[in-house]
SEBA-841444 format. One record per residue: residue in one letter; x, y, z of N, C-alpha, C in turn. Coordinates in pm, whole numbers, plus 50000, padded with zeros to 5 digits. Layout:
AXYZXYZXYZ
...
***
This chain:
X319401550153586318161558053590318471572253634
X317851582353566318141596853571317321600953664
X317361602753823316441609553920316311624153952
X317071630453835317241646553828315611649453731
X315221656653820313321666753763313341669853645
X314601676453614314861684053541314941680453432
X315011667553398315461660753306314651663153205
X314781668553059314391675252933313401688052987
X313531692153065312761708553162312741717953039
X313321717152935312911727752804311881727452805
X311181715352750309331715552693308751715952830
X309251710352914308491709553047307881720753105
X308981733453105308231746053096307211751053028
X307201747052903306141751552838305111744552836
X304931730052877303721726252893303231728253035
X304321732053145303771733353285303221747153296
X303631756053216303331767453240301771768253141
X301651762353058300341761452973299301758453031
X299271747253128298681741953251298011748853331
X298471760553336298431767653454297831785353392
X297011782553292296571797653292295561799153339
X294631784453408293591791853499293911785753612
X294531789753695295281784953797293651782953907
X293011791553956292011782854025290641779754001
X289771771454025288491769753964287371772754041
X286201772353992285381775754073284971773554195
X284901775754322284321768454414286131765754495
X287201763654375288251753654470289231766954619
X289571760754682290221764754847291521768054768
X291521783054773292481794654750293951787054771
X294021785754887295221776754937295771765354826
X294811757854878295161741154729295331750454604
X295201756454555295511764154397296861771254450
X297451775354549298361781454569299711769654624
X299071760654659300111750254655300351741254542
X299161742054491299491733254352300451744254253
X300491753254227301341762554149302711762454272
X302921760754362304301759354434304551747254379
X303961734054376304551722654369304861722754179
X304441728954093304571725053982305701733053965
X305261748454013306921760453976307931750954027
X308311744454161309091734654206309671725154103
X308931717454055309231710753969310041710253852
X309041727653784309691730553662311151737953679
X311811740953804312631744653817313851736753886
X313071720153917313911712553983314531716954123
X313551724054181313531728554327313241717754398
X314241713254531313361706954643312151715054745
X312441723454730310781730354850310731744454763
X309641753354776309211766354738308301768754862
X308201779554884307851790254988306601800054939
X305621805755002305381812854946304451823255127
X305291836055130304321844555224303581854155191
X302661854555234301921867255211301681877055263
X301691891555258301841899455336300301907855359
X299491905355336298231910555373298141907055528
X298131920455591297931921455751296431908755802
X295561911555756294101903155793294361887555703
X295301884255628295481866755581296711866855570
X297821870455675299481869555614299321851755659
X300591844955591300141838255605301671825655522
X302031816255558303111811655494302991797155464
X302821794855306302901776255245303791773555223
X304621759655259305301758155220305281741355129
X305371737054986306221730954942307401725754989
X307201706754969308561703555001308651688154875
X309381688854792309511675654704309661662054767
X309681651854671309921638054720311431638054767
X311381632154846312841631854899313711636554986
X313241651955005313671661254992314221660555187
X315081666955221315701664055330314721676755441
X314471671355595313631682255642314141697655671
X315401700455668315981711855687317051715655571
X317221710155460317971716455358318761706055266
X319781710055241321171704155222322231711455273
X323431701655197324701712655248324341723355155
X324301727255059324301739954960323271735854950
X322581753654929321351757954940321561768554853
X320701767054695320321775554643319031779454591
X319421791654595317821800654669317611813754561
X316061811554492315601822754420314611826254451
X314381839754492313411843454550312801859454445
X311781863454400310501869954345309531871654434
X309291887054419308071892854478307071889754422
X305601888554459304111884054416303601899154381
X303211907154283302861918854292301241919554171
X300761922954238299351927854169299111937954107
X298691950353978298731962153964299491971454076
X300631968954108301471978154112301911972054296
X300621961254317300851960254455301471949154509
X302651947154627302931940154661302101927854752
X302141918354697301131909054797301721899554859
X303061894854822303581880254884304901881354809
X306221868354894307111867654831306971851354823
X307721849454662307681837754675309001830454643
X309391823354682311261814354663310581800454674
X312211796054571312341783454549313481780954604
X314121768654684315151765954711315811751354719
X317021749854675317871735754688317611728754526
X318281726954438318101724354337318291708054371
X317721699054320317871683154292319141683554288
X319861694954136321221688854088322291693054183
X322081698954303322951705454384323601720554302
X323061725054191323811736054143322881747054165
X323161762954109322511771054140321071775454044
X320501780754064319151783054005320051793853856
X319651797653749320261800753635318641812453545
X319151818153490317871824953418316451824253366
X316971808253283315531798953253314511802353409
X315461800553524314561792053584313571808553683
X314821819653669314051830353734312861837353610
X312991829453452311871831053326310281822353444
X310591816153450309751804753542308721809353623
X309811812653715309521818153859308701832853834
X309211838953743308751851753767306731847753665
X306881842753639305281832853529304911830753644
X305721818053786304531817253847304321827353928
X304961837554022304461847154059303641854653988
X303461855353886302381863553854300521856153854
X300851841353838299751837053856299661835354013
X300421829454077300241834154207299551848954291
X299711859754214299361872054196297961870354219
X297861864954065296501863754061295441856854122
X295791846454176295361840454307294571848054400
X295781854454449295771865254578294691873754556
X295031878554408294151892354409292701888754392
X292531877654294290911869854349290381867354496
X291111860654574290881858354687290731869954787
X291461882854741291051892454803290011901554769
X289621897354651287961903854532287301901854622
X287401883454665286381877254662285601876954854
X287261881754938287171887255058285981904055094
X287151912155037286311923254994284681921254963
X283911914854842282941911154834282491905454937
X282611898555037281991893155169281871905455253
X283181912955282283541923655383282261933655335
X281941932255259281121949755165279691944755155
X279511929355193278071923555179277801924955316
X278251921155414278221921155577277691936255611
X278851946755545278741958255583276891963955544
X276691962755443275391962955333274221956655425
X274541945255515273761935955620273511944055711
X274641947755797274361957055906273981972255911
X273841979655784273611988855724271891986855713
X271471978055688269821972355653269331968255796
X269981961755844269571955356021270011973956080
X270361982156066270481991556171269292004256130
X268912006855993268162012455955266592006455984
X266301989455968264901986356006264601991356124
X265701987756228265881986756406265502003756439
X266212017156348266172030356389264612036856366
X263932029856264262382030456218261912025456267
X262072015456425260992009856453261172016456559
X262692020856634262712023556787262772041556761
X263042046656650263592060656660264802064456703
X265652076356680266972076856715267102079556884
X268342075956876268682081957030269772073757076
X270132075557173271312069357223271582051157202
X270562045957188270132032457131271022028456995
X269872040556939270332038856840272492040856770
X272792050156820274222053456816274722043556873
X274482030856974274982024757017275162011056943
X274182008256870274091995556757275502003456652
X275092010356577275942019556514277322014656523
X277932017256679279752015856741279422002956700
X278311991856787278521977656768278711973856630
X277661977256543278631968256421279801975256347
X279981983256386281301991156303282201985756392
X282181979956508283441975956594283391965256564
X282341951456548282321937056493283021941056345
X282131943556254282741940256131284141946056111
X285131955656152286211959056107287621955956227
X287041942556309287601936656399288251947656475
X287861959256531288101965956625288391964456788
X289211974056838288881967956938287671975757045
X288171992857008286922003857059286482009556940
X284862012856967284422020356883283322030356965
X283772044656903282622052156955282322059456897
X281492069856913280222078456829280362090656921
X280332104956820280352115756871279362121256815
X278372130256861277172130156761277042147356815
X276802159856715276442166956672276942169256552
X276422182256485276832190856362277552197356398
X278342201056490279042215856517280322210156591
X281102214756526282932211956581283072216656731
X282242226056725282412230556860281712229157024
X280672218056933279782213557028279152199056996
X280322195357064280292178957011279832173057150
X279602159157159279232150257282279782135857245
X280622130557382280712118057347279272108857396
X278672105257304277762095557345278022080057345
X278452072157290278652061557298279532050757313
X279782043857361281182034657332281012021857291
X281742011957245281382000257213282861990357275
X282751984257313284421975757316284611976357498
X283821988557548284501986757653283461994157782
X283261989057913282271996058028282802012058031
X281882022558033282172031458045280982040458114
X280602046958191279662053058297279142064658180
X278052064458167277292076658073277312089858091
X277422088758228277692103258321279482112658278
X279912097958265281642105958236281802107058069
X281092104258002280972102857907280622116257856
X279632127057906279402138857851280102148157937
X281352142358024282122153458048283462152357978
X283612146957831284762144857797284402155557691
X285692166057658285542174157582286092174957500
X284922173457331285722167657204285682186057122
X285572198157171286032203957126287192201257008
X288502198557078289922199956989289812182857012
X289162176256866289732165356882289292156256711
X290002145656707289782144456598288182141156513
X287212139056561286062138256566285312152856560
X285922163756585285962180456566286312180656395
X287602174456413287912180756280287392174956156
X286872155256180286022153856074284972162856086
X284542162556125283102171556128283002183656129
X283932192256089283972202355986284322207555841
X285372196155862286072190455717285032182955619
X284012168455680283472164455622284092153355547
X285952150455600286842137355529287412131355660
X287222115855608287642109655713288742110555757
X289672106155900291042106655920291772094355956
X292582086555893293242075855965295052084756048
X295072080856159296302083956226296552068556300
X298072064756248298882050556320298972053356492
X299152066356557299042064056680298192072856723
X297312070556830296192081556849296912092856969
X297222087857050298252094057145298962102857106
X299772103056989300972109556977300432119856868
X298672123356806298242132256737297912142256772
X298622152656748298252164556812296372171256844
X295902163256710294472168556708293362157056770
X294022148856845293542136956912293252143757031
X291662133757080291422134657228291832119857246
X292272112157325292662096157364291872087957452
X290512084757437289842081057549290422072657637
X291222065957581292152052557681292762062257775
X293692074057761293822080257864292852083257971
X291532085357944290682091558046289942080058123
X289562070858053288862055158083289812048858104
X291302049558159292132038158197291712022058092
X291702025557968291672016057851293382010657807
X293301999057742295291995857741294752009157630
X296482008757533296632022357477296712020057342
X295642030457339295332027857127296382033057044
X296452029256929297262033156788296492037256715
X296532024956627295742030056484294192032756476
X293882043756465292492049756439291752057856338
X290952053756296290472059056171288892064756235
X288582074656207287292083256240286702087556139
X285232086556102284752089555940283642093055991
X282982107655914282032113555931280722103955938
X279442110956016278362100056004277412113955924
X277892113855801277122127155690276302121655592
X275142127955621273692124555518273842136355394
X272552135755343272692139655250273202157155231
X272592164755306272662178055373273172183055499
X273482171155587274132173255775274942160555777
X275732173155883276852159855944276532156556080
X276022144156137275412141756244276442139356381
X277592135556328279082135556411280232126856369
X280332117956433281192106656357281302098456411
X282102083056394281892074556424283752067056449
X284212064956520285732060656527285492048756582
X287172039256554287482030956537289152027956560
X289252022656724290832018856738291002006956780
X292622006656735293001993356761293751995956896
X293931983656975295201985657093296801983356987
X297801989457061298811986056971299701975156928
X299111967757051299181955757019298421947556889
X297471950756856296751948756707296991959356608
X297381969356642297621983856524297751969456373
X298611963956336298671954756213296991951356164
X296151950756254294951943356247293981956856149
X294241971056188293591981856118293771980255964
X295051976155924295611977255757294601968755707
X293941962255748292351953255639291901955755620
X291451973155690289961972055678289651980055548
X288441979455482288311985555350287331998255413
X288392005655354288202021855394287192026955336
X286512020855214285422024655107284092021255168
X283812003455253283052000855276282602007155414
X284012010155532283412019655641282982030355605
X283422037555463283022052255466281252050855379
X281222039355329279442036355267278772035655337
X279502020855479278032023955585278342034355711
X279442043455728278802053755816277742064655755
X278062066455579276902076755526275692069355563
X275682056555508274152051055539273582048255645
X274632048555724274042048155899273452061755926
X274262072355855273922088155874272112091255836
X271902081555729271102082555649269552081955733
X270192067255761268952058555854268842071155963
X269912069856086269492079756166268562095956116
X269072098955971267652113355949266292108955964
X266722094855882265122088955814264642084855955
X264672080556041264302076756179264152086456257
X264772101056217264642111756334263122120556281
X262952121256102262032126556046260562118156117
X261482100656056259762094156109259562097956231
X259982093956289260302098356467259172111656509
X259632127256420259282138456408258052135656377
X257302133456238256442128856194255432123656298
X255922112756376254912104756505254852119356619
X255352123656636255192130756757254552143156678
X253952150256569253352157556558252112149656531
X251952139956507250812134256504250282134256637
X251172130156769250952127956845250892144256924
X251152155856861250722169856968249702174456939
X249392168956779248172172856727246772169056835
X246962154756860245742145656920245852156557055
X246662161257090247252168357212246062174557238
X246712190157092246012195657131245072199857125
X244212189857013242692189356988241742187857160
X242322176657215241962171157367242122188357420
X243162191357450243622203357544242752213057507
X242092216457348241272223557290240242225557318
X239612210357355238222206057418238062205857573
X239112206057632238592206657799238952220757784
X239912226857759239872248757799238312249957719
X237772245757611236952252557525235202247557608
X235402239857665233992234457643233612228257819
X234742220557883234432218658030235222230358138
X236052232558072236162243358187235192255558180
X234722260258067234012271858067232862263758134
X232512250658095231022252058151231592247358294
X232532242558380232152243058517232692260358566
X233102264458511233182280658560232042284358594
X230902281858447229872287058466229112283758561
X228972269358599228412264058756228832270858831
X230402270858848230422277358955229902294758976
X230062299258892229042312758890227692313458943
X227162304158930225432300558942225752298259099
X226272285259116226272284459286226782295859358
X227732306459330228102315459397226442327159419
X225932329459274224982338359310223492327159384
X222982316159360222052306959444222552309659615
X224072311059644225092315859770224662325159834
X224382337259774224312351759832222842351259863
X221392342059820220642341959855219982329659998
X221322320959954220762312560103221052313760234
X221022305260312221182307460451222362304260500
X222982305360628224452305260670224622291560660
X223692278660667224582265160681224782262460523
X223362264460459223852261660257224672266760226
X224822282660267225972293760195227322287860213
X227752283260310228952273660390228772266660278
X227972252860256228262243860144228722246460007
X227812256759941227592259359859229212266859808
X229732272859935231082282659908232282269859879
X231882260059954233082246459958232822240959827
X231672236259790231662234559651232402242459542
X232172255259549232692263659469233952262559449
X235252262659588236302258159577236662249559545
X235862236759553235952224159499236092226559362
X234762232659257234942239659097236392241259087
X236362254159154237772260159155239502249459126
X239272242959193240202230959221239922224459101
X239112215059050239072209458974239582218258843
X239142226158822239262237858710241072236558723
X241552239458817243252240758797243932231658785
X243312214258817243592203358803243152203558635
X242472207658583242022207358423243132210158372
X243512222258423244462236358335246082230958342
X246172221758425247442212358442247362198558380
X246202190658366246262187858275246772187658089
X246072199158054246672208557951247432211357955
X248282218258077249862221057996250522207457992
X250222192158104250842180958067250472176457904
X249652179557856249052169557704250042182857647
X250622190657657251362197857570252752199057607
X253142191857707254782192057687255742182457633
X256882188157642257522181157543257642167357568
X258272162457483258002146557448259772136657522
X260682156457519261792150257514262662142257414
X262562144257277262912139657153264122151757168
X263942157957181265412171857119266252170757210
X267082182557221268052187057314267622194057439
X268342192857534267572197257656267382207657655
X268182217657600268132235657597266762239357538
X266872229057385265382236257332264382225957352
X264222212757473263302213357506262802217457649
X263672223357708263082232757811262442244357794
X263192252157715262622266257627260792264557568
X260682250257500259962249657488259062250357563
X259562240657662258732241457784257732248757866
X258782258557899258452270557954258202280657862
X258062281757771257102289857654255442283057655
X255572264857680254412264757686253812266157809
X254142265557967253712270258053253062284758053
X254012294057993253442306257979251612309857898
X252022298357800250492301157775249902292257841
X249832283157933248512275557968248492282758156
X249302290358184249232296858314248932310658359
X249052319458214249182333758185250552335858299
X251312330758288252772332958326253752340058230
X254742348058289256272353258201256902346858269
X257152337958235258142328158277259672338058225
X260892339258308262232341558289262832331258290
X263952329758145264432313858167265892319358138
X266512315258181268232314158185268952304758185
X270322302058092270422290258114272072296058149
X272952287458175274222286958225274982273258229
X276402279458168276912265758105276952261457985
X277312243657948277402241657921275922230557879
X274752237757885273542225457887273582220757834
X273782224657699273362214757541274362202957561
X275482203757558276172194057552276572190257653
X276732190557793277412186557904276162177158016
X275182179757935274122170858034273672162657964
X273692147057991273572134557970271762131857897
X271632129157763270392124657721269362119457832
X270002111357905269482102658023268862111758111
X268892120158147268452131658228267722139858183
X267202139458083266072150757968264832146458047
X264432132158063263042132558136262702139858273
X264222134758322263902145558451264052158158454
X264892163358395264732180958389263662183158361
X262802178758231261542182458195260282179958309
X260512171858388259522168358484259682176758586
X261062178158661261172190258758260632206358667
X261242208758595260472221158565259112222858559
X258572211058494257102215558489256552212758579
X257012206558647256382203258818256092215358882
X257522223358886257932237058934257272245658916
X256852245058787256002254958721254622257058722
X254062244258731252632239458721252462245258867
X253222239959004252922245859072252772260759136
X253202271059072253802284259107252522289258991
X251852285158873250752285058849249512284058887
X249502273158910248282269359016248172276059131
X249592274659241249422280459379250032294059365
X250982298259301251452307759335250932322359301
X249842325059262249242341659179250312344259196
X250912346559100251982357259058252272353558896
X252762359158807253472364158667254632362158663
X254702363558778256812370158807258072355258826
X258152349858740258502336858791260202338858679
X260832328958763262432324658663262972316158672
X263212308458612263582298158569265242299258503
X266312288258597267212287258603267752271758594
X268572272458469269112256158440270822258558410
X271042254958504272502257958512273482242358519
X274462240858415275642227458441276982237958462
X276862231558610278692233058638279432220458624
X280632226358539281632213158483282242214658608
X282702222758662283792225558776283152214158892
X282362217058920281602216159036281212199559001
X280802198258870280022184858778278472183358877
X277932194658863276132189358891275752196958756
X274272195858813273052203158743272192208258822
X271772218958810271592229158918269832236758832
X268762230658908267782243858803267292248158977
X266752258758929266162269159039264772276958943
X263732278559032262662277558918262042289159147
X262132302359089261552311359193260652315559177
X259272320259249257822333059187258252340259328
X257682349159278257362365859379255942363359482
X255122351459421253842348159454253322349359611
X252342345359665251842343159779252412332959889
X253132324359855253572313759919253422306760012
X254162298460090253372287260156254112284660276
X253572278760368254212275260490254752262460485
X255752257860476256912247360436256462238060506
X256352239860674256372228160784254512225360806
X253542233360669252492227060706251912215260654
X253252212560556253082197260448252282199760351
X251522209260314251322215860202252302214460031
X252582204760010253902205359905253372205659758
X252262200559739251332205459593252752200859496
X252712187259524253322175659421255142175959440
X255592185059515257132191059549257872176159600
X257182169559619257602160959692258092149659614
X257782147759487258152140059388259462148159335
X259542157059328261292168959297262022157759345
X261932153259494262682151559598263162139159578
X261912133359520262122113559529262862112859364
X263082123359271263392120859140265062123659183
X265422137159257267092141859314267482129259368
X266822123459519267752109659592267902098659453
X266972096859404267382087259288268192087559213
X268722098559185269802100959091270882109459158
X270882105059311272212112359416272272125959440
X271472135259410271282148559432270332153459546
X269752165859548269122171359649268202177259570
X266642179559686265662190759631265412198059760
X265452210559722264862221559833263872230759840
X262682232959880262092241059882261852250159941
X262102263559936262162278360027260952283360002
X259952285760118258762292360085258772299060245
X257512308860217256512315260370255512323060314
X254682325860327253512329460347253692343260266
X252992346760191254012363960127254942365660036
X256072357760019257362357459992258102353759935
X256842346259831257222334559680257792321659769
X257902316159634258772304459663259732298359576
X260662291859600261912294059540262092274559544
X262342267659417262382254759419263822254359388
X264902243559419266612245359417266782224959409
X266802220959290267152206159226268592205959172
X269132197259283270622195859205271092180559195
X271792176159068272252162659077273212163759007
X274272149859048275542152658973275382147958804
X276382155458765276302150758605277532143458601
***
C-alpha cells in the first residue's frame, strides 16, 4: 500500500485547486476557510504541516496545519517552502509548507501550488479586512450620530469636547485622547482629555502655541508622527501630566465646512505604538469633520436659543424701564410735592417713603441689567466686554475695561460664571451706590503668578467698610473662598471704592 499524498498529485492539483475558487462562503469563520486552504495546499503538495502568519498589527495572528501522522516537532530533514500572502501590491501574511511525506525537497510544481494558494489566501484576508473596515466605519458613523443628537440637546461646551476624546479614544483603541479647540494656531486651549485624570485648572495652562495641534490647525491636514517625544513640533502631555510615555500619534483637524474648531489627537503608550497601524485613517478623518460639524450645528442651535431667549429679555427689561419705573418715579414726585405741604411728623413719612420709591426704582434698574447679561455661551474676553458695554447703558456709566494677559485662552471655561457674576456684582453696585461715571474695570491672568486678578474701581461717594454696609459685596467673597482665592474691598466715605477678586487659575 502506497501511503505517500502525493500519489498521482498531477490531476490532484488541478482538481484541488478548482475546489477552491470560492474559498469562503457566506456567513463562514474567516479562520476555518483559512485552514481549510492550509490543509488542502498541504496535501496537494504532500506537506506534513503548513503555517500561515499574518501581519496585520490589530489581527496578526498564526494557524497552523499539521497532517495525519505527522510527528509533533518535525523530522530529521525538514523541507521548507515558504511565499508571501500579498493583496494589490500589499503584504498581508506569510505562508510555508514544511516536511514532505516523501522525505525529499519541495520542487517547482509544488511552489506552482503554493503560490495559487497564497493568492486565495490573499483573498481571504483582504475580505476579512473589507469586512473589518465595514464594522470599524459603521461604529465610527454610530458615534458620529450619538454625539451630534447629545450636542443638540445639551449645546457645545466642554461636555461636549469631552464625549468627542471618548469615542475617538474607544473606537481607535487608544490609549489618550484629547481636544484642543480654537481657530487660531496661536491661540489654542487644551480643553479636554480622555484616557486619563487630569485637573482642568492645569489644563489651560499648557501652551499649545508650538505644537502639533498648532500646526494642524493652520495647515488644515492631519499629522501621524511614530514618536511624540522625539517631534520637534510636538507638545508631550505625558511629560507634563506624569502619563507612561507616548509614541505613535496621529492629530486630525476638527474642520467644518468654513472653520477649523481645533483638533482632536490620539496616542498610543509605546508599549502599544503596534496597536496605532489599524486604525483607518479615512474613518478618523470622516468623524472628526462630522464631529466638527455637529459642534457648529449645536453652537448655531445653541445661538439661536439664546437670542430667543435676550429677546424675551428685553421685551420684560422694556416694560419695567418703560412703564413701572416711570410710573413709580412719578409717585414719587407727587409724594415729594403732597411733602412740602404737610406737617413735620407726615413730611418725615412721606420723605421715607420716597426713599423707599427711590430704592425700589434701583432694585428695578438692576434687575434690567441682570435680564440682559450675558448668558456666558462665548469666551470670557467677549463676554465681559459685553458685559460692561451693557452696564454702561442700564447705569449711564463709562465703564473703562482693560484686560491683561492671557484671558481668552489661559482662563478655564469653568470660571466664565464667576467672572461674569463678580463683575456685574461690581458694577451693579458702583451704579446703584456709587454716583459717579468714572469707573474701570480690570481682568487680568497672570501665568507667572497662575491667578486671576479683576479690579473693578469708581471715583464715587463711597462707603464706610466697618459699617457692614456691603450692598451684595459679600457674595464676591463667598464665590473667591470657594474657589481658593480672596475678595477685598477698599472704600471711605468720598473716595470711591475699589473691589480686588483673585483666584488661582
Amino acid at each position: 500500500m502506497n501511503d505517500d499524498p502525493t500519489h498521482g498529485a498531477g490531476c490532484e492539483i488541478l482538481r484541488g485547486l478548482s475546489t477552491l475558487a470560492d474559498p469562503v462562503g457566506a456567513g463562514e469563520d474567516p479562520d476555518d476557510a483559512l485552514r481549510g486552504l492550509l490543509r488542502t495546499g498541504a496535501r496537494l503538495v504532500g506537506a506534513r504541516r503548513a503555517t500561515l502568519r499574518t501581519l496585520h498589527a490589530s489581527s496578526a495572528r498564526t494557524l497552523v496545519v499539521v497532517g495525519p501522522g505527522a510527528p509533533a516537532t518535525g523530522g530529521s530533514h525538514t523541507a521548507l517552502l515558504a511565499l508571501p500572502v500579498r493583496c494589490e501590491g500589499r503584504l498581508l501574511a506569510v505562508v510555508h509548507v514544511a516536511e514532505r511525506y516523501d522525505g525529499g525537497d519541495f520542487g517547482a510544481d509544488d511552489e506552482v501550488v503554493l503560490t495559487g494558494l497564497a493568492a486565495l489566501v490573499g483573498l481571504v484576508l483582504d475580505r476579512e479586512r473589507a469586512r473589518e473596515e465595514a464594522r470599524l466605519r459603521s461604529r465610527w458613523l454610530d458615534a458620529t450620530a450619538e454625539i451630534t443628537a447629545r450636542l443638540l440637546e445639551r449645546g457645545p461646551g466642554d461636555e461636549a469636547l469631552q464625549l468627542v476624546a471618548d469615542r475617538a479614544r474607544e473606537l481607535a483603541g487608544a490609549d489618550i485622547a484629547w481636544v484642543v479647540a480654537g481657530d487660531d494656531g496661536d491661540a489654542l486651549t487644551l480643553r479636554v482629555v480622555s484616557g486619563a485624570e487630569v485637573d482642568p485648572a492645569v489644563l489651560a495652562r499648557m501652551g499649545m502655541k508650538s505644537s502639533l495641534a498648532a500646526w494642524v490647525v493652520r495647515t488644515g491636514e492631519p499629522v501621524f508622527v511614530d514618536d511624540l517625544a522625539a517631534d520637534p513640533r510636538a507638545v508631550d502631555p505625558s511629560a507634563h501630566f506624569g502619563w507612561p510615555r507616548l509614541g505613535a500619534t496621529v492629530v486630525v483637524p476638527l474642520r467644518s465646512s468654513d472653520r477649523t474648531h481645533g483638533a482632536v489627537a490620539l496616542a498610543w503608550t509605546v508599549a502599544r505604538a503596534g496597536a496605532a497601524a489599524g486604525l483607518p485613517a479615512e474613518a478618523l478623518t470622516t468623524f472628526a469633520e462630522q464631529a466638527a460639524l455637529a459642534l457648529e450645528m449645536a453652537r448655531s442651535a445653541h445661538d439661536e436659543r439664546r437670542l430667543v431667549l435676550l429677546e424675551d429679555r428685553d421685551r420684560i427689561a422694556r416694560d419695567l424701564h418703560d412703564l413701572v419705573i416711570q410710573r413709580l418715579f412719578a409717585a414719587g414726585l407727587g409724594i415729594e410735592r403732597v411733602g412740602r405741604d404737610a406737617g413735620p411728623g407726615v413730611r418725615d413719612r412721606l420723605r421715607q417713603a420716597a426713599e423707599e420709591l427711590d430704592e425700589t426704582i434701583d432694585e428695578i434698574r438692576r434687575s434690567i441689567f441682570a435680564l440682559g447679561a450675558p448668558t456666558g455661551a462665548g469666551d470670557l474676553q467677549s463676554e465681559v466686554a459685553r458685559l460692561v458695554e451693557r452696564a454702561g447703558g442700564s447705569f449711564g456709566l463709562r465703564p473703562e475695561l482693560r484686560f491683561s494677559g492671557p484671558v481668552r485662552t489661559a482662563v478655564p471655561a469653568a470660571l466664565l460664571p464667576d467672572v461674569l457674576a463678580v463683575v456685574g456684582e461690581a458694577l451693579s453696585n458702583a451704579g446703584r451706590h456709587g454716583a459717579t461715571q468714572e469707573i474701570s474695570v480690570e481682568v487680568a491672568a497672570d501665568l507667572p503668578g497662575r491667578t486671576l486678578r479683576i479690579v473693578v474701581s469708581d471715583r464715587g461717594r463711597g462707603f464706610d467698610v466697618a459699617s457692614g454696609r456691603r450692598s451684595g459685596l459679600d457674595h464676591l467673597a463667598s464665590r473667591a473662598a470657594r474657589l481658593g482665592g480672596e475678595s477685598t474691598v477698599t472704600s471711605a466715605p468720598g473716595q470711591g471704592t475699589t473691589v480686588r477678586w483673585t483666584v488661582p487659575l
